[in-house]
ZAPA-177870 format. One line per field, with one value per residue (C-alpha): residue in three letters; x, y, z; residue number from 1. Coordinates in nm, 4 decimals. Each point is the difference from the previous one (the first is absolute). Layout:
resn	ALA  ...
X	X  ...
Y	Y  ...
Z	Z  ...
resi	NUM  ...
//
This chain:
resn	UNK  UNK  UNK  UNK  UNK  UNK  UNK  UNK  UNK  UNK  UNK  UNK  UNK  UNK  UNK  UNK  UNK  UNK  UNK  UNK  UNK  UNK  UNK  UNK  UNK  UNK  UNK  UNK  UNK  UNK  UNK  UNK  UNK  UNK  UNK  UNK  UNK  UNK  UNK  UNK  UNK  UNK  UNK  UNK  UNK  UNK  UNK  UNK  UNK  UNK  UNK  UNK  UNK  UNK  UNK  UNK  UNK  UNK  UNK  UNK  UNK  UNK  UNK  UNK  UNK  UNK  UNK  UNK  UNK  UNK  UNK  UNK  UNK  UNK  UNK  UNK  UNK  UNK  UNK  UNK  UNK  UNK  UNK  UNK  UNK  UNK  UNK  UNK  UNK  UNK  UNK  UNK  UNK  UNK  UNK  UNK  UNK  UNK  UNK  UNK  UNK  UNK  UNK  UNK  UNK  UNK  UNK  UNK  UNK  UNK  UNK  UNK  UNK  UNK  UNK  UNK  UNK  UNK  UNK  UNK  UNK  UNK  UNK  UNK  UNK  UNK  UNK  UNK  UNK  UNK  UNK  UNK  UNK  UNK  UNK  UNK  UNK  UNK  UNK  UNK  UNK  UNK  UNK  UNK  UNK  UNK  UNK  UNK  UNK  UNK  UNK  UNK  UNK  UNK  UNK  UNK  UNK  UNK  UNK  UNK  UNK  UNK  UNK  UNK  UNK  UNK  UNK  UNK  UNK  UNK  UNK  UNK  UNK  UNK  UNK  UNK  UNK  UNK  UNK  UNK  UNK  UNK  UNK  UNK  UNK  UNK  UNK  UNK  UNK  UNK  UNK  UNK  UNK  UNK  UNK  UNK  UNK  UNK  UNK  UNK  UNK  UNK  UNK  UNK  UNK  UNK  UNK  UNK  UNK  UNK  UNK  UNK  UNK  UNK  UNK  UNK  UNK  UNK  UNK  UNK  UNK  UNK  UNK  UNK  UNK  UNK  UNK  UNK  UNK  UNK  UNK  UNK  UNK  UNK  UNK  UNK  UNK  UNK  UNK  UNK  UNK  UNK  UNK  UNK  UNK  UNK  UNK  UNK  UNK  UNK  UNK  UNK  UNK  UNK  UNK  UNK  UNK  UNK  UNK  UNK  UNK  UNK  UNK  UNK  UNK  UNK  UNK  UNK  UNK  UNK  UNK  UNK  UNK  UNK  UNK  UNK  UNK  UNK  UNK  UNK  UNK  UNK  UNK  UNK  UNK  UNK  UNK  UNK  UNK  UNK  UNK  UNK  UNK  UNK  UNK  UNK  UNK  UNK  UNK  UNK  UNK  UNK  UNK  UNK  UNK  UNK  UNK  UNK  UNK  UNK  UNK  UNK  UNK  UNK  UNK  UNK  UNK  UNK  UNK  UNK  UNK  UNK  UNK  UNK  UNK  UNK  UNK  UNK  UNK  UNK  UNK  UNK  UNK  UNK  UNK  UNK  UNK  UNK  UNK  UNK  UNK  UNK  UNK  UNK  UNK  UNK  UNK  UNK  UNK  UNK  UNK  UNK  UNK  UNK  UNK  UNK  UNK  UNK  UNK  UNK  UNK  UNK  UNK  UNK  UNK  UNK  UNK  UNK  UNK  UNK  UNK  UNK  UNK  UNK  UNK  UNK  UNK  UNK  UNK  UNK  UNK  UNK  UNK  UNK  UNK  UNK  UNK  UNK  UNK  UNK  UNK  UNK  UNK  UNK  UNK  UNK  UNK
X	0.2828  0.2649  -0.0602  0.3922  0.0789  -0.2724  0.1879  0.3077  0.3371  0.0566  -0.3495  0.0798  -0.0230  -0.2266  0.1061  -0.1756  0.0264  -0.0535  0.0170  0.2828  -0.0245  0.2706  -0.0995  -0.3737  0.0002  -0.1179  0.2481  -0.2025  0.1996  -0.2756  0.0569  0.3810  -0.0874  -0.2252  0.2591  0.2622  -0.1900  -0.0735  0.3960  0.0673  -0.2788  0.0893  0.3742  -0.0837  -0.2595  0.2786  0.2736  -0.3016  -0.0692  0.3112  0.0634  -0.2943  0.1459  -0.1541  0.1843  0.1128  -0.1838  -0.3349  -0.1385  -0.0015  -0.2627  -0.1770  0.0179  -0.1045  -0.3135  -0.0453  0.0761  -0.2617  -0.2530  0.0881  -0.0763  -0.2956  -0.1246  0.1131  -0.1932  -0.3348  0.0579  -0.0202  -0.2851  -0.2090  0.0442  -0.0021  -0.2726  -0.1528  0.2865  -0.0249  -0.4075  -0.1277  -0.1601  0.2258  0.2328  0.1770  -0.0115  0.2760  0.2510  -0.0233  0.2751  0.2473  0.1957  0.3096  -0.2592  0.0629  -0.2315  0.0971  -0.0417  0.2045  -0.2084  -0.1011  0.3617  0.0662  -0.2925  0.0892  0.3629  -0.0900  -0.2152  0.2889  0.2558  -0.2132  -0.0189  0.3636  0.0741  -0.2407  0.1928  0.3214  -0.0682  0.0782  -0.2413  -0.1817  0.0674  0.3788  -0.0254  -0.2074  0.2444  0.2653  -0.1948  -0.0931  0.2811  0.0187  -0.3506  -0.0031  0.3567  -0.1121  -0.3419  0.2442  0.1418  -0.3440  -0.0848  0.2710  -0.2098  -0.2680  0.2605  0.0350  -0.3814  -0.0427  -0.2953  -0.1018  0.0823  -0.1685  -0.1270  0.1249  0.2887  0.2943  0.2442  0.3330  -0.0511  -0.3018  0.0079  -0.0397  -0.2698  -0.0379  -0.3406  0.0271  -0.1588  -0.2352  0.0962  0.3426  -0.0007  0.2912  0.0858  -0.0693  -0.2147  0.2240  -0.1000  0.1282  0.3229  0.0467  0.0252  -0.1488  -0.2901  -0.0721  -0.2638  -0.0097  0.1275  0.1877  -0.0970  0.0386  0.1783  -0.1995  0.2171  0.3694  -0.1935  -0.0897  0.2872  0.1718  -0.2157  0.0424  0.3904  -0.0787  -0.2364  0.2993  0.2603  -0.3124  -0.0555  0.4296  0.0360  -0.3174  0.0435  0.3801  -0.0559  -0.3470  0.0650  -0.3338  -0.1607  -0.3589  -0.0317  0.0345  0.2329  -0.2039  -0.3409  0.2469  0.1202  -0.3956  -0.0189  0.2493  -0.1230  -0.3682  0.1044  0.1935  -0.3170  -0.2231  0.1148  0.1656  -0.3385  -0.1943  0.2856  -0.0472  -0.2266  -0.0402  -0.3727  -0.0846  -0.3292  -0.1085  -0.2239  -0.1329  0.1820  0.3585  0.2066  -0.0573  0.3880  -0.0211  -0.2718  0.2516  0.2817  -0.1881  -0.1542  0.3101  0.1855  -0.2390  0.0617  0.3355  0.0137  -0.2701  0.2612  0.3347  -0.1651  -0.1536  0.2589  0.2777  0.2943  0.3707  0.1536  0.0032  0.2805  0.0221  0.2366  -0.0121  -0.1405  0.1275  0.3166  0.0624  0.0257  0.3720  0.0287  0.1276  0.2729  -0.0944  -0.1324  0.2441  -0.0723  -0.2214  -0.2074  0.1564  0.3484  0.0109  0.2547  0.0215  0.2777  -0.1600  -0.3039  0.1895  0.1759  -0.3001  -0.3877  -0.1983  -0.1574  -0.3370  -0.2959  -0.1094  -0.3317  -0.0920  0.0541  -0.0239  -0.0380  0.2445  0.0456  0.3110  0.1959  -0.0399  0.0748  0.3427  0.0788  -0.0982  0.2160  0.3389  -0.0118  -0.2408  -0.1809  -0.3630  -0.2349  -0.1955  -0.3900  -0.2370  -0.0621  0.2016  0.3387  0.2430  0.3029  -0.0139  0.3903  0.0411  0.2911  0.2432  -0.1027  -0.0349  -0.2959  -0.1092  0.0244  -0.2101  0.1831  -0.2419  -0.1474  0.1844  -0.2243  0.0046  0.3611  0.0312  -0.2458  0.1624  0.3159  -0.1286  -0.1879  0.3301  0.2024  -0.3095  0.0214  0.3940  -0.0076  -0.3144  0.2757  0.3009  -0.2268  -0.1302  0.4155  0.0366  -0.2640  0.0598  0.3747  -0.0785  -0.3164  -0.2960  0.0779  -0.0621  -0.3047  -0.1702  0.0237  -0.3071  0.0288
Y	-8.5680  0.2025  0.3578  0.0121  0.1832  0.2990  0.1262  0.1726  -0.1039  0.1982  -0.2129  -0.1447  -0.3989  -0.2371  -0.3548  -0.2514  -0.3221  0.0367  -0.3355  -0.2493  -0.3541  -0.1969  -0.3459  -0.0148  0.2845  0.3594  0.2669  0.3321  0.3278  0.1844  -0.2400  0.0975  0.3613  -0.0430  -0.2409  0.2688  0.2772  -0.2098  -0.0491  0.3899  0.0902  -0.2467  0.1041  0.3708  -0.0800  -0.2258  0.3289  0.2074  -0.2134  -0.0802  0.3885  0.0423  -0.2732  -0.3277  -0.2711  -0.1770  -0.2406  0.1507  0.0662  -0.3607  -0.0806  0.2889  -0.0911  -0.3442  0.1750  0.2767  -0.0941  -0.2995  0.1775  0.3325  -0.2782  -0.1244  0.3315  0.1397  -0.3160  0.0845  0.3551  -0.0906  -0.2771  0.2674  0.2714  -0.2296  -0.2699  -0.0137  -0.2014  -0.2396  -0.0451  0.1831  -0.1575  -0.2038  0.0056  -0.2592  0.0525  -0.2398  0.1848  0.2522  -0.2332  0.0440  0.2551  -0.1361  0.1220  0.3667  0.2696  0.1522  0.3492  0.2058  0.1234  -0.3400  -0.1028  0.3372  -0.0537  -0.3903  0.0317  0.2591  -0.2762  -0.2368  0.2433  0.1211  -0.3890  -0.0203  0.3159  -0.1369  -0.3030  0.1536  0.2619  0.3053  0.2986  -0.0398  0.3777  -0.0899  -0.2567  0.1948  0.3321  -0.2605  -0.1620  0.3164  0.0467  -0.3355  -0.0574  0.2322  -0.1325  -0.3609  0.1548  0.1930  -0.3932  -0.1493  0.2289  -0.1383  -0.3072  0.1659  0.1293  -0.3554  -0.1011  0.2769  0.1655  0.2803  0.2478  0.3330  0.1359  0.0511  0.2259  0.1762  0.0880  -0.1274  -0.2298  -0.1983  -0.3448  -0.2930  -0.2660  -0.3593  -0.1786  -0.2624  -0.3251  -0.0952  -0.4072  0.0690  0.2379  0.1597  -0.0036  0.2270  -0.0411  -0.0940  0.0380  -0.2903  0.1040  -0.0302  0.3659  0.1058  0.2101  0.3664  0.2580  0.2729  0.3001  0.0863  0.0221  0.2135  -0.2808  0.1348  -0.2988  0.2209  0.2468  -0.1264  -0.1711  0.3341  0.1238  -0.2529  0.0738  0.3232  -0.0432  -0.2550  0.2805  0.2606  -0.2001  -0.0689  0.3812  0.1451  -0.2499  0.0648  0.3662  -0.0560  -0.2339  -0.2084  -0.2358  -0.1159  -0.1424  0.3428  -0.1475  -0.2539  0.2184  0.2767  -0.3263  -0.1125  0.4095  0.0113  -0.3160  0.0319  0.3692  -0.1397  -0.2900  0.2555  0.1037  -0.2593  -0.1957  0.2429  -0.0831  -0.3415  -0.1564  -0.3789  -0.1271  0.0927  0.0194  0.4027  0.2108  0.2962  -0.0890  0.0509  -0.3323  -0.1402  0.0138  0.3968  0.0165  -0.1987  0.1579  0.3428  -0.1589  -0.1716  0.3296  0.2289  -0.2674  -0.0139  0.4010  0.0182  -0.2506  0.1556  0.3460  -0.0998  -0.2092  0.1282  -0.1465  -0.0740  -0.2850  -0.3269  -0.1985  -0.3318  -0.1985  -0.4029  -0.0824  -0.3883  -0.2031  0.2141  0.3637  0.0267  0.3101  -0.1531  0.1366  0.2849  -0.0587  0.2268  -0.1076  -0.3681  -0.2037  -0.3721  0.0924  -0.3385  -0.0623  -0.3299  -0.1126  0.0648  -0.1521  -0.2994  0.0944  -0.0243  -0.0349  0.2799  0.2358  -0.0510  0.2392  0.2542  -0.0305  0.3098  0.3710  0.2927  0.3323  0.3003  0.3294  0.0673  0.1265  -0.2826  -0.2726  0.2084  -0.0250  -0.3725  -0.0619  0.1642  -0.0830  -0.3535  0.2045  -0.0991  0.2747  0.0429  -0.0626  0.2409  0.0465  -0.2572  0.0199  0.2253  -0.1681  -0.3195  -0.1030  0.0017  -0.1698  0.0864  -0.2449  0.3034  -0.1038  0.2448  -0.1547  0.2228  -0.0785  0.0354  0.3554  0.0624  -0.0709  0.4064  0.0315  -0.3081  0.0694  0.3614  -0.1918  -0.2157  0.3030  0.1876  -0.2956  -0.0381  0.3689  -0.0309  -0.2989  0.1853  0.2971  -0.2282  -0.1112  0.3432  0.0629  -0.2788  0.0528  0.3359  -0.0253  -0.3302  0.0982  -0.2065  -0.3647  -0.1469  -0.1863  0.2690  0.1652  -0.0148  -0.2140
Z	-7.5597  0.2201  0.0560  0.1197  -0.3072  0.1257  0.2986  0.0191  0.0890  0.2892  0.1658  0.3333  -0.0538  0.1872  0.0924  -0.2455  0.2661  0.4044  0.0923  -0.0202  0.0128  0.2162  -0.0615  0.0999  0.2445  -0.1360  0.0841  -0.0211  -0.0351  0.2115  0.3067  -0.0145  -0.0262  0.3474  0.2112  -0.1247  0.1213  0.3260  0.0355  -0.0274  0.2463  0.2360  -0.0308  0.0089  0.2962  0.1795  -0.0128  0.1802  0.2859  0.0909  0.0008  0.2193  0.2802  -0.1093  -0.0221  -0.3432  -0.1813  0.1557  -0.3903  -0.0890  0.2923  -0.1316  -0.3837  0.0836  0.1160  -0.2253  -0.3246  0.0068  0.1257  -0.2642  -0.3067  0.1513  0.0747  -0.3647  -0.1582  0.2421  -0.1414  -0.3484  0.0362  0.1877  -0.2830  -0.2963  0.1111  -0.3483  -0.1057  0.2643  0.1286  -0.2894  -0.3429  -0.1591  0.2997  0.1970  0.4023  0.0196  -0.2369  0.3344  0.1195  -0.3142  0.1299  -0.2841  -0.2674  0.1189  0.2109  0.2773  0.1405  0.1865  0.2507  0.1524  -0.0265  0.2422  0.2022  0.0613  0.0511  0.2647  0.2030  -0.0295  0.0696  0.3272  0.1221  -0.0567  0.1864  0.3173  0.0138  0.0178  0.2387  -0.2959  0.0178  -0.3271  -0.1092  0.0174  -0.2547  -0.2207  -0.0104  -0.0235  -0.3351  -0.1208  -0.2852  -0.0416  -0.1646  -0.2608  -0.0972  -0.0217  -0.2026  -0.2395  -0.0559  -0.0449  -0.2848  -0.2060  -0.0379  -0.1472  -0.2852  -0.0434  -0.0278  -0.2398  0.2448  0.1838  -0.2574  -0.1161  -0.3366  -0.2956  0.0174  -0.2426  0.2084  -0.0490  0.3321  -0.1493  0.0852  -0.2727  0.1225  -0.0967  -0.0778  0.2927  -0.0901  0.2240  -0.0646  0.0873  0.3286  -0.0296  -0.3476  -0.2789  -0.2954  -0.3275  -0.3654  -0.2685  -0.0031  0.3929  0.0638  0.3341  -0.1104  0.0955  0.1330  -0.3121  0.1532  0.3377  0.3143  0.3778  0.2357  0.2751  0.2377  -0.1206  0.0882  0.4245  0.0199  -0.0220  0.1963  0.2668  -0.0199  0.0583  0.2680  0.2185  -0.0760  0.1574  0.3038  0.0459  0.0130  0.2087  0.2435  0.0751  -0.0565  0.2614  0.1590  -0.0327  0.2558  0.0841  -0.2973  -0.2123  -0.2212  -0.1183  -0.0586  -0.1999  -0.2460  0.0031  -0.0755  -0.2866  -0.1677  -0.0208  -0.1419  -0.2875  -0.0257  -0.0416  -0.3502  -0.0997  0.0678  -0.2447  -0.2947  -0.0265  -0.2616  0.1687  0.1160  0.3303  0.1866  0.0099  0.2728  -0.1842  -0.2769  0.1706  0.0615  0.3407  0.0720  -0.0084  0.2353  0.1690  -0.0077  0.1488  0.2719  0.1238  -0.0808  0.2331  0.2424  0.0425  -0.0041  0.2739  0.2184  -0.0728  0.1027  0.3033  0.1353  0.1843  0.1772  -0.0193  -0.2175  0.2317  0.0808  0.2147  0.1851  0.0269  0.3517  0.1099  -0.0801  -0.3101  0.2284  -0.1359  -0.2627  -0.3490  -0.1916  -0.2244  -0.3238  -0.2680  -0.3674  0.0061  0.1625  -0.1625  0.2130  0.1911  0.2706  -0.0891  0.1798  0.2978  -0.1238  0.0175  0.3392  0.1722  -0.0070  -0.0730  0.2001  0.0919  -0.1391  0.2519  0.1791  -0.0833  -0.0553  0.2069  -0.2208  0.1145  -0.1600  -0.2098  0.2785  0.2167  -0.2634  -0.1171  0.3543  0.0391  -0.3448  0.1909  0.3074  0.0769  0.2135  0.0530  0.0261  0.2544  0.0028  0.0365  0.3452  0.0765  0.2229  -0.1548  0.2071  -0.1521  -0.0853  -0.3840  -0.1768  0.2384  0.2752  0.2354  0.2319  0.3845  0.2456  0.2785  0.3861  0.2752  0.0753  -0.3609  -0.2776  -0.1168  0.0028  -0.1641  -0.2871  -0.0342  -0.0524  -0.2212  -0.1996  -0.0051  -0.1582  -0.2666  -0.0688  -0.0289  -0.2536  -0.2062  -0.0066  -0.1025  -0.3151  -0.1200  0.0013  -0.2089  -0.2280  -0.0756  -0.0346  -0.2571  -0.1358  -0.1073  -0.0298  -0.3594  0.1746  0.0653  -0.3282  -0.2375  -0.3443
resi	1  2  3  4  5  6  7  8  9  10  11  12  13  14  15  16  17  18  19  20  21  22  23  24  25  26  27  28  29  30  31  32  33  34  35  36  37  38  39  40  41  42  43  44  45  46  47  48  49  50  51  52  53  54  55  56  57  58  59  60  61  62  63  64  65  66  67  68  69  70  71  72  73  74  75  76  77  78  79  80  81  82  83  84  85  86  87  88  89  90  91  92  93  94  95  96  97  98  99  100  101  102  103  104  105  106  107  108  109  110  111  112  113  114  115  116  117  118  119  120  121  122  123  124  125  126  127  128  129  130  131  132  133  134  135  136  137  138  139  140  141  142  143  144  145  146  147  148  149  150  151  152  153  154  155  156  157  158  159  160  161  162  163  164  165  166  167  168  169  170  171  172  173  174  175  176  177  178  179  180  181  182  183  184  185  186  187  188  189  190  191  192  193  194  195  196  197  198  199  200  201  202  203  204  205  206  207  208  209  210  211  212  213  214  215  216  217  218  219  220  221  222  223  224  225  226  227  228  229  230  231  232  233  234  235  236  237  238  239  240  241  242  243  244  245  246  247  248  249  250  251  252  253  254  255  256  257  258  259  260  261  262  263  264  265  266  267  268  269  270  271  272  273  274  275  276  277  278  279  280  281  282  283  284  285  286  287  288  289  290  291  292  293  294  295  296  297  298  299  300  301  302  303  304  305  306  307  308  309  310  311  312  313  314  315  316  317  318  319  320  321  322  323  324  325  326  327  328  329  330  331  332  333  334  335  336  337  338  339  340  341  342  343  344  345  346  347  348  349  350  351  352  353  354  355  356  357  358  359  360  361  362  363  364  365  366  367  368  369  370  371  372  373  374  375  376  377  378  379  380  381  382  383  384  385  386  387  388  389  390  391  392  393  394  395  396  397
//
């Protein structure tokens, strides 16, 4: 029997199949959904960086890292919470490994892409709190993608519902993962009734959330990692109730799902943080063969000069970073200009070539000299600055 007939016509629609077949390999909608969302954060998180002083390409070393390590983290995650189905009675310890067959959760996935994401960051010499601002609208805009899988596996909904955006769901045959239930006449079969899509309902949220985090931080101005905790803020709000809708399994403490406890925890934490921490947004220049500014960045990250890719080779990754406030790196962006280290010699020659040269018994007239020349070129690029404006670089995305 087919309960399509019970629900209205104006019922959102479910996907009866999730998984393709090309040949023998299994082409799952939900894995699109995730490398999707991956490619969007990445591109996003690429945009940021760049914007920030660090040179292109640097969020592939870091997605190498991160990504791995968010999936194996997500998969702990779920094991941890949901061990019944794996060492409990009737369970299979080994099925812990069949990640394909579905199960992971979302706060492993954040807490393991951090770890890679900080390893990646050490190696390359980026202050860890600079990628994670830079990530910060990214993830909830590559979540907002992973949800639409779920629409696909006909899960994570909420009860019963009839308002005119209830969602039609499919009896999924648990022979065929993937694939809906279908009575004699090959009609997928149907839930009776409709249903909250509680995952419409955080992947709006999630939009929301990116477009939250794209405005305060332009607007603020965000560094220390504050732009991360207020995304880690927004989203574990919008878990919170969205967590209390759904009608899924899931292990409870005091009869409340685990993933609301959750959700306030990591909420109170990331308040406490973006509180208590205080400091300007960080920028970095390249320290090493790669100490020449790039050209701005106006609209996206894939323009490739590509004839001078094949001019020459390319040039080589920086050793490392140096972090500089916003003034200094707008300065290093016009004008070449190195600045100075803390403490360090404030007459070093910058891009100009322009070195002292102290005579005998003249070392203070010479460094005066050399101080008034710095002081004359700092002047010459306020002019410029202020007569062009900020450079499309240094504007936020």
């Amino acid at each position: 029997m087919t309960y399509a007939s019970l629900t209205p016509q104006a019922a959102l629609p479910s996907p009866s199949t999730a998984v393709w077949q090309l040949g023998p390999v299994p082409i799952r909608a939900y894995a699109l959904c995730i490398i999707l969302g991956i490619v969007v954060a990445c591109w996003v998180t690429e945009r940021r960086l760049r914007q920030r002083g660090v040179a292109p390409g640097a969020v592939l070393d870091i997605a190498v890292w991160a990504v791995p390590a968010g999936i194996v983290g997500a998969r702990i995650y779920h094991v941890i919470t949901s061990p019944e189905k794996y060492f409990g009675t009737g369970g299979d310890p080994m099925k812990a490994f069949a990640i394909w067959e579905g199960g992971l959760g979302i706060w492993g996935a954040v807490a393991g892409g951090a770890v890679g994401a900080w390893l990646a960051a050490r190696q390359l010499g980026i202050p860890f709190a600079v990628v994670a601002d830079a990530l910060a609208p990214g993830l909830p805009l590559a979540q907002a993608i992973g949800r639409l899988g779920n629409w696909f596996n006909n899960e994570l909904y909420g009860g019963r519902t009839s308002l005119p955006w209830g969602l039609e769901i499919h009896r999924m045959d648990p022979d065929n993962p993937g694939h809906a239930l279908r009575d004699d006449a090959g009609q997928p079969i149907l839930e009776p009734g409709l249903y909250h899509p509680t995952f419409a309902y955080e992947l709006l949220w999630n939009l929301g959330v990116a477009a939250l985090v794209l405005v305060l931080d332009r607007k603020l101005r965000l560094g220390r990692g504050r732009a991360f905790a207020l995304y880690v803020m927004g989203y574990t709000a919008g878990r919170f109730w969205i967590e209390l809708m759904r009608t899924d399994e899931a292990n409870t403490i005091l009869g409340v799902r685990l993933n609301v406890w959750t959700a306030g925890l990591v909420f109170l934490g990331a308040l406490i943080y973006f509180v208590r921490v205080r400091g300007p947004r960080e920028y970095v220049i390249p320290i090493g063969a790669a100490a020449t500014p790039e050209p701005a960045v106006e609209s996206d990250v894939s323009q490739v000069d590509l004839s001078a890719r094949e001019a020459g080779a390319q040039p080589a990754a920086p050793e490392g970073y140096r972090v500089v406030s916003e003034e200094q790196y707008r300065h290093w962006r016009e004008t070449g200009e190195t600045p100075a280290e803390p403490g360090g010699d404030e007459t070093a020659s910058g891009a100009s070539g322009e070195e002292a040269t102290p005579g005998a018994g003249g070392d203070e007239a010479g460094s005066g000299a050399a101080r008034d020349g710095a002081a004359s070129a700092g002047q010459t690029s306020e002019d410029r600055a202020g007569a062009t404006g900020a450079r499309p670089a240094d504007r936020d995305s």
